[in-house]
N, C-alpha and C positions, 0 to 999 in steps of 0.2 A: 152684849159686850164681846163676845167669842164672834159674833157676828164682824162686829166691826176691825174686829184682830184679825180674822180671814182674812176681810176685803183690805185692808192696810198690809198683811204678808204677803199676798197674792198680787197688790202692786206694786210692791218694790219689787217681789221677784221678777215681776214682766218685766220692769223695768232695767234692773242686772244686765236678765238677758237679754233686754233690746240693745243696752249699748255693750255686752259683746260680739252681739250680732251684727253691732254698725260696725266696730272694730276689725271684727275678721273679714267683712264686706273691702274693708280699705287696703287690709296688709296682702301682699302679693309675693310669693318666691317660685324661685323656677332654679334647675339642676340641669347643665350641661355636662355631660359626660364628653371629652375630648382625646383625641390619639390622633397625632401627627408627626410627619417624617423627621423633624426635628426634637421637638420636647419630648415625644414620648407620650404619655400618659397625661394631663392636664386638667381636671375636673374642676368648673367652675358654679360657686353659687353668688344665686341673688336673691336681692329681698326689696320691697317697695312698698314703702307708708301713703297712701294718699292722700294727700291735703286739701286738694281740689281738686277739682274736673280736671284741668290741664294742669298740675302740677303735683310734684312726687318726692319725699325721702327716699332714696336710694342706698344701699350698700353691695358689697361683694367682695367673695374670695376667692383666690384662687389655688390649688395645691400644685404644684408645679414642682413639689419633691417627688410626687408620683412617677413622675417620668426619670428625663436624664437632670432632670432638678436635684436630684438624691445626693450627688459629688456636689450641686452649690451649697451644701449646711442643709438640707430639706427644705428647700426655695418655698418660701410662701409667701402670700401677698393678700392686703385686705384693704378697703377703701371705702371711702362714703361720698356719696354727691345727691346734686340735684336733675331731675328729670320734668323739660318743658317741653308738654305736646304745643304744637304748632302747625294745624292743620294736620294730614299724614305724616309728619314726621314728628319724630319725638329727639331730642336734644339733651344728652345726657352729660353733663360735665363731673368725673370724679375725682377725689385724690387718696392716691393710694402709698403703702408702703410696704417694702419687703424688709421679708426676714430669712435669712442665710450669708450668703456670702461670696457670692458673685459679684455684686455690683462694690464691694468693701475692699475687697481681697482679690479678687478671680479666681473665687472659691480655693486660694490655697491656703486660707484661715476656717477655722472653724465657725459655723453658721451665729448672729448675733441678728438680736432685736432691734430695728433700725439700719436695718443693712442699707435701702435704699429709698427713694420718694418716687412716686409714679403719675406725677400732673396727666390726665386723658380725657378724651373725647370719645364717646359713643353716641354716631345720627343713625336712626333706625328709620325705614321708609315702609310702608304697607298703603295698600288703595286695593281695589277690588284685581285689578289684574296682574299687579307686580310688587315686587319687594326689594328691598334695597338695604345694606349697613354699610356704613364706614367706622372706623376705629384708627386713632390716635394715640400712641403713648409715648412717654418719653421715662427712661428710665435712668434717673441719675444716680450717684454713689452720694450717700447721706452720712455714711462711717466711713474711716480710713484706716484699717487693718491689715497692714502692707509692712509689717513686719521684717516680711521674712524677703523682701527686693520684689512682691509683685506687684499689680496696677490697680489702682481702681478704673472702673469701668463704666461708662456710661452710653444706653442703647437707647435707638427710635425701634419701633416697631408699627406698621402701619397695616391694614388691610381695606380694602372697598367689594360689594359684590355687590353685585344686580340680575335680576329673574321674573321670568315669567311665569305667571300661575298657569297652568295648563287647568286643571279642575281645582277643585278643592282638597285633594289628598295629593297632588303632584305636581313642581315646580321645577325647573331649570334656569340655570345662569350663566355667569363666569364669576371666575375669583380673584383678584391680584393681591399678592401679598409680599413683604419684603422687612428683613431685620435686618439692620445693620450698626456697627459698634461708632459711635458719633463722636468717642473720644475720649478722653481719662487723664490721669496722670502716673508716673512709673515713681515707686518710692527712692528718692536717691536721685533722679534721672527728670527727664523732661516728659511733655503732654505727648499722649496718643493720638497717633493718626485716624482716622476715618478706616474702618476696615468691612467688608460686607461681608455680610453672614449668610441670606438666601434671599433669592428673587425671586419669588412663585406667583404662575400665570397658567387657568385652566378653566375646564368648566366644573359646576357641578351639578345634582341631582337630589330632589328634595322630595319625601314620603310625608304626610302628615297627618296626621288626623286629631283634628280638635287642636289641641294646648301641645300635646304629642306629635316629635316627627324623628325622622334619621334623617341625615344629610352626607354626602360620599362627595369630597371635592379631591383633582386630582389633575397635575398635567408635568409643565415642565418647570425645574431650575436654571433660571438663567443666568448665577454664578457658576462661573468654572473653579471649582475650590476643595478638592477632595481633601482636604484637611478641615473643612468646617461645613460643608453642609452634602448634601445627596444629590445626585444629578435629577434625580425625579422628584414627584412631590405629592404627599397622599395625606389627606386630611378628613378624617369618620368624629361626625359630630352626633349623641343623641340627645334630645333636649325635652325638658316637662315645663309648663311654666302653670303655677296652683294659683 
């Protein structure tokens, strides 16, 4: 009998640990540490359930009070989507929402749960000699906390970049990137105009090893705006993905 209690303990435990083993086979996160010439400080995480060979639970967040996020309410942002590979590229649709008060108030309320919605697109491209992302977002005002006579806000933000592997630990590319305010309304008053925030266009330089890399992008502003963004433009990304 002690015999048979063994062999019946010993295979449920295999089994426990086979399907945590499947489990953690499937779940996927990765950590961007981010500092650019606008946000500041920006550290984004992700996480990815897989379901299937080409298909994926996705989430992510982002801290964006790290930076100059700190004056929007402690700008943060969190979102869920889905991720379809499709040959080398992978197809990520998510929807996100902030919390502060940028997109509510133009942060001259204090930060609230719901601040804003973040409908976006993330295409990532990889093959053996090149790489590729583009990103999509659109940031609208979800609250109206305009109180005190200011706007709610509402931004596109877009980036694409493309690179060449040189070896296995070293890549190059270019960058374009660009935010610009898409429009709002003034409490009291009428809708916002269209107004640009930066236009950045550069290359960059990519270290990697394994799951592990740094990446150093950096060139020029093509807004003349010294009330809202830098004439230059410098973007240090380091990223893990588990």
């Amino acid at each position: 009998m002690k015999r048979i209690f063994t062999i019946m303990l010993t295979a449920f435990v295999t089994v426990i640990f086979a399907q945590e083993n499947t489990a953690d086979e499937k779940v996927s996160v990765g950590l961007n540490l981010n500092h650019d010439a606008f946000f500041g400080f920006n550290p984004m995480m992700t996480f990815g359930y897989e379901l299937s060979d080409t298909a994926a639970f996705t989430a992510y967040g982002i801290q964006w009070g790290a930076g100059t996020g700190s004056v929007w309410g402690q700008w943060t942002e969190f979102g869920i989507g889905y991720n379809k590979t499709v040959g080398n590229f992978d197809f990520n649709p998510q929807l996100g929402f902030t919390m502060g008060s940028l997109l509510s108030s133009g942060a001259a309320q204090e930060g609230v749960i719901g601040d804003g919605i973040v409908p976006n697109l993330t295409v990532n491209f990889g093959s053996e000699k090149f790489e590729g992302q583009f990103y999509f977002g659109y940031y609208a005002a979800l609250s109206d906390n305009t109180e005190m006579g200011e706007a709610t806000n509402n931004y596109v933000h877009y980036w694409l970049n493309f690179g060449y592997k040189v070896s296995e630990f070293f890549s190059f590319g270019a960058h374009y990137e660009e935010l610009y305010l898409s429009g709002g309304s003034v409490n009291g008053g009428g809708d916002l105009d269209r107004a640009d925030g930066y236009q950045w266009i550069g290359p960059y330089v990519q270290l990697q090893k394994g799951n592990a890399g740094l990446r150093f992008s950096f060139g020029a502003n093509n807004v003349d705006d010294d009330g809202f963004a830098q004439n230059d433009f410098y973007k240090l990304t380091f990223f893990v993905n588990l």
